[in-house]
C-alpha positions, 0 to 999 in steps of 0.5 A: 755247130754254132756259128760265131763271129767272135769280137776279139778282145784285142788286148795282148799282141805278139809279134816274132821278128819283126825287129826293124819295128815297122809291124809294132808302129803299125799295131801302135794306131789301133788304141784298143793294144794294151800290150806287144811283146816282140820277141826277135833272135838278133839284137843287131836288126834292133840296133841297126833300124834304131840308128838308120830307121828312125821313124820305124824304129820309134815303136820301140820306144813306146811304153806298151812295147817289151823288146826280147831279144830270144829265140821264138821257139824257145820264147813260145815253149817257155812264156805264161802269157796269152796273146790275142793277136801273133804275127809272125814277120821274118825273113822268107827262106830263098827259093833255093831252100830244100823244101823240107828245111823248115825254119819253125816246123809243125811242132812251133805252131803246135805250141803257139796255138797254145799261147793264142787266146780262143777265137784269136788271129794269127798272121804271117808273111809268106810266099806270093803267088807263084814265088815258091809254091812248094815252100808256100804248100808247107808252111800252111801246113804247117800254119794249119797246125795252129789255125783254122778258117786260113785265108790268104791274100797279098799286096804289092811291096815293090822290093820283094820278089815278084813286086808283092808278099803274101800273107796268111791269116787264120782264127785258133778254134779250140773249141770244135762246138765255135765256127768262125768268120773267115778273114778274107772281110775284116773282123772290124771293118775301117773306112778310109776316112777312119783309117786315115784318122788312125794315121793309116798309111795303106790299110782299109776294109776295101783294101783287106777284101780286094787283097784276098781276091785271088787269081783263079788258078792260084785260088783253086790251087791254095784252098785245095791244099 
């Protein structure tokens, strides 16, 4: 197979849930963004983070920001549109949840790999190590139904379960002839000085790496699956 480290022309950003506006904000610094459609089901997150979040919520304001206000599935089987970058930012399912109640499904991911462009990222927030690693095991199967090339890595949210979240990452290969660069090392890397400059509050390429530095036996378990 050819091996290739494709430059993503990140152009086009999705982003389901995310209705407190923080992820958009965040996503806003990176000036290479023409475009973020966020798409969340419940309108009063929107309101409320307007009227008590302000600085989150300011993304929501920005001319490169189109607001739906839909359900994800539905929004993702009907819409024409090709995005570069998804990520999927909802609220994680509480540890007494049946295993098999699954908020998106295999069929969700099915779809969304095909409104991803070729050699394009998607991400989402998940289980931290050791949280719930049943449900973690099925939403990576099911994340691998649009993705390929997962990585995983997490970072410390003192208000979560267990102080940190995790995030899962991957590349849409839709072509079986391109292998792509895994995540765990940043496509475009950033140095602390550059990020700083972006208004960056936590994000640079040594903290990208050192989060998807895994403890061994979290790491065997979740590469194995």
């Amino acid at each position: 197979k050819q091996w290739y480290q494709r430059r993503v022309a990140i152009t086009a950003g999705l982003i389901i849930g995310g209705g407190d506006g923080g992820v958009a904000r965040e996503v806003l610094k990176d000036k290479r963004v023409d475009s973020i459609t966020l798409v969340d089901i419940d309108e009063s997150v929107i309101d409320v983070s307007k009227k008590f979040m302000t600085t989150m919520s300011s993304s929501f304001d920005h001319s490169k920001v189109e607001v739906i206000i839909k359900d994800a599935v539905d929004f993702v089987n009907s819409t024409e549109k090709i995005f570069d970058v998804v990520i999927i930012d909802l609220t994680d399912e509480g540890v007494d949840t049946p295993v098999d109640d699954d908020i998106l499904g295999c069929e969700f991911y099915r779809n969304l790999k095909k409104i991803i462009s070729e050699g394009g990222i998607l991400a989402q927030q998940t289980y931290s190590p050791y949280s719930n690693n049943e449900k973690l095991a099925e939403e990576v199967g099911s994340f691998k139904k649009a993705a390929h090339m997962i990585s995983y890595g997490f970072v410390p949210v003192p208000s979560f379960p267990n102080g940190n979240i995790g995030i899962l990452f991957g590349r849409v290969c839709k072509d079986s002839n391109i292998e792509y660069q895994a995540l765990q090392k940043p496509l475009f890397p950033i140095d602390k000085k550059s990020a700083a400059f972006m208004g960056l509050r936590c994000y640079h390429q040594d903290y990208h790496i050192s989060s998807c530095v895994l403890p061994l036996e979290f790491s065997t378990w979740f590469y194995g699956l």
